[in-house]
N, C-alpha and C positions, 0 to 999 in steps of 0.2 A: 358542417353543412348548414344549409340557410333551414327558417322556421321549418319550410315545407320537406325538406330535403331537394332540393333542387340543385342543378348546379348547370351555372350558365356557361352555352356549348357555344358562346359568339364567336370564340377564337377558333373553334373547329368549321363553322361556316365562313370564314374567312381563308381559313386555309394556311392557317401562319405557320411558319418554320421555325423555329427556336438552335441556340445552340447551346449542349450540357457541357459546360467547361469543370474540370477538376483543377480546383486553383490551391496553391500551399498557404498553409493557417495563416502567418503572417502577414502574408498579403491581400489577404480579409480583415484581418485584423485594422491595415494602416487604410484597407477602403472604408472601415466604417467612422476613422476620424473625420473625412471628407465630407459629413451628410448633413446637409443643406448647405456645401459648398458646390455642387457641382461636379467640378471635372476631376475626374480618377486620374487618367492616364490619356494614353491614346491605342489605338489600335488599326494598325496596318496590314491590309489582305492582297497579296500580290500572287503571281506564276513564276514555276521555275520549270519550264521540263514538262509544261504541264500539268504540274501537281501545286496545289496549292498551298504557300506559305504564308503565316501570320505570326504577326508578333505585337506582344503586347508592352507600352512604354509606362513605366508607374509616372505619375506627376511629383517634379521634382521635391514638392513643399510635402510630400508625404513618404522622403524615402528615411528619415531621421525614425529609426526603433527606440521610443522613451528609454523600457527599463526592459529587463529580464528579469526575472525572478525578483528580490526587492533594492538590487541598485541600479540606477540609468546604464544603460548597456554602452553609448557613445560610437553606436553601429549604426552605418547606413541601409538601407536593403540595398540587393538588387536595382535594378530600373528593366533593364531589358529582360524578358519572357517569351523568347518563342513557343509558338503551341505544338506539342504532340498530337498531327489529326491522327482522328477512329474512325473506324466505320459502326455507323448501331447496327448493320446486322439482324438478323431476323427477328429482334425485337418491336415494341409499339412501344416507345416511350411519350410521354406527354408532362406540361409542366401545368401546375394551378397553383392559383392565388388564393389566399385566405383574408379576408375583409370581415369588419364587423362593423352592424351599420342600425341605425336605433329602427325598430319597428313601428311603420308609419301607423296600422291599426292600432295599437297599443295608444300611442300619441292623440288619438280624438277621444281616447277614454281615461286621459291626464295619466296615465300609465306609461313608460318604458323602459325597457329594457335591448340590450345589444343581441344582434342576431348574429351570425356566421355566415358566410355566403364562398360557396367556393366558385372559382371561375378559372375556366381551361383560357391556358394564353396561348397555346400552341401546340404542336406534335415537334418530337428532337427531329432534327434532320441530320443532324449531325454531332458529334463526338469527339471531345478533346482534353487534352491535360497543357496545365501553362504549366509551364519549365523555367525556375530562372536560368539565367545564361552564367555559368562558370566566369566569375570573376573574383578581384579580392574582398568585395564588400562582401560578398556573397560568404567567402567560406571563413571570413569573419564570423560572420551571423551564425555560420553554421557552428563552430568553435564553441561558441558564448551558447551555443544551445546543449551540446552535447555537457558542455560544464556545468549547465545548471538543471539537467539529468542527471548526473555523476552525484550533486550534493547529497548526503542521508538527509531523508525527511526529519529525524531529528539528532541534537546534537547535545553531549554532556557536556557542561559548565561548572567550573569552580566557584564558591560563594563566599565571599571574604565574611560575611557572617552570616548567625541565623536566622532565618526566615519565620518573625515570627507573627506577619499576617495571614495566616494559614491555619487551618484546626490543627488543632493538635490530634495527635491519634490515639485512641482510648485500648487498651487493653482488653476487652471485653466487652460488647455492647449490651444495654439492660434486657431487651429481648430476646439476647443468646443464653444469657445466665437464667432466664425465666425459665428458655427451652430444656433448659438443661434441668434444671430442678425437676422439673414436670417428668422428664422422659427418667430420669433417678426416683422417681417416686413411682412412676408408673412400672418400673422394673422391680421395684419389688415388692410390688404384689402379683406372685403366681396365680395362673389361675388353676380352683380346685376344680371339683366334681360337681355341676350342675346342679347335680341334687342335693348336692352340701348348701351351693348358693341358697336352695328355693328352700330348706328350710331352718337357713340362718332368718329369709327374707320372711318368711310366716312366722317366725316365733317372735320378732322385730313390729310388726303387724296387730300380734296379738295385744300388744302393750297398747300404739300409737295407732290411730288409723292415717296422719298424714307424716311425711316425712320429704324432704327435700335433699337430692343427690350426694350431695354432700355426704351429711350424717348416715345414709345407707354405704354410703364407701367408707366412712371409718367403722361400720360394726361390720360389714363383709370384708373387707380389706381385698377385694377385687377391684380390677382397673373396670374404671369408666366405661369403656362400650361393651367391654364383657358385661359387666350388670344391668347396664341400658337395656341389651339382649336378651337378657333372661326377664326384663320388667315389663317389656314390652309383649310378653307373653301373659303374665300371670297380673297386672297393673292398668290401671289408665294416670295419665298424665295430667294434672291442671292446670288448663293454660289462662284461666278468668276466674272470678269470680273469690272470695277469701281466704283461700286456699289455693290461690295462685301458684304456680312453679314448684307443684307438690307431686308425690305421687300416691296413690293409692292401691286399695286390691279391687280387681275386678267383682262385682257380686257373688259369683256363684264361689269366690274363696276368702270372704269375708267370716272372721269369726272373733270377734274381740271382747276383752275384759272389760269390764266394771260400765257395759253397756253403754258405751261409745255409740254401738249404731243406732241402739234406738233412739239416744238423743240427737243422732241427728234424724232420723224420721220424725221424732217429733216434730224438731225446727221446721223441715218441710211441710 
């Protein structure tokens, strides 16, 4: 939509009539080599009975289909297309256009940027499918399509040697073997009785006042978050200061030899 959200209704005060054609890919495909040539086709609107027939003629220089899939096909389309008319039926169809167009306010403030603008060209009035007309180009075309549908998307190949711009493939990668070590170490250590943990961890304590994760897993020989768990109950953590990435005992279970604490009250 444009800046504002607006969308210009000039084609509904005009009153214009559009028509929804269902046209087959191909013959999209050979309209959009035409563009900035000009003429597509032709298209013919006559009576028979009353009822009205059309048909549509492609332009000769665009009935040559390059390729299919990745060899030149050496197929012509079609040319003739009669249309399947519809009726729209109790529907409101309508068609709009999408434009993008620089913003002229931006532009006096050395600024721009593309805006979006949508604009109604018409309401359908009418409803149709093009058909090509049964011929032999035609079920040519059709032939070369359904064969290059039929292909497997992919295909095994024989290699007269080895291919050896390509990794090689490794046995084991180093962060599988790392996983692996860790999860075999962390398997055996069971975990005990809590209260065995707490006081392997005080009498550990009693010696040290700081210790870092590590060295409390090889004297508990408990896994990691199991111990974490319990330290985080009875511990603080230090995460600054010289004693970084340590842990310790909370105050109130503070009790250690050869007067640890009071030198560090002192240093305080």
């Amino acid at each position: 939509m444009s800046e504002k959200g607006e969308v210009d209704l000039t084609g509904a005060k005009q009153n214009t009539g559009v028509w929804l054609v269902k046209v087959p890919k191909y013959l999209s495909q050979q309209w959009a080599k035409a563009s900035g040539r000009g003429e597509v086709g032709k298209l013919r609107i006559g009576k028979n009975q009353g009822k009205a027939e059309v048909e549509f003629t492609l332009n000769e220089d665009l009935t040559m289909i390059d390729s299919l899939g990745d060899k030149p096909s050496g197929v012509q389309a079609p040319r003739d297309h009669p249309f399947t008319m519809q009726t729209v039926g109790g529907q409101t169809l309508a068609v709009f256009t999408e434009t993008q167009s620089e913003s002229s306010k931006e532009r006096r403030h050395r600024f721009s940027f593309l805006t979006e603008r949508i604009s109604l060209e018409g309401l359908v009035v009418q409803r149709a499918e093009c058909r090509p007309a049964v011929s032999e180009n035609y079920m040519k075309l059709k032939r070369l399509q359904i064969e290059e549908l039929s292909k497997p998307v992919r295909l095994s190949q024989q290699l007269e040697k080895a291919v050896t711009t390509n990794y090689k493939p490794v046995a084991n990668h180093s962060y599988n073997l790392e996983y692996d070590r860790k999860k075999k170490e962390e398997g055996k250590r069971a975990r005990v009785d809590k209260q065995q943990v707490l006081d392997m961890l005080f009498s550990a304590f009693e010696k040290h006042q700081y210790y870092n994760i590590k060295d409390l897993v090889d004297i508990t020989k408990q896994p990691v978050s199991y111990l974490k768990e319990i330290l985080r109950d009875i511990g603080i953590y230090n995460v600054k200061g010289t004693h970084k990435n340590t842990w310790e005992l909370k105050p109130e279970y503070r009790h250690y030899q050869g007067g640890e604490e009071e030198e560090k009250e002192t240093d305080d």
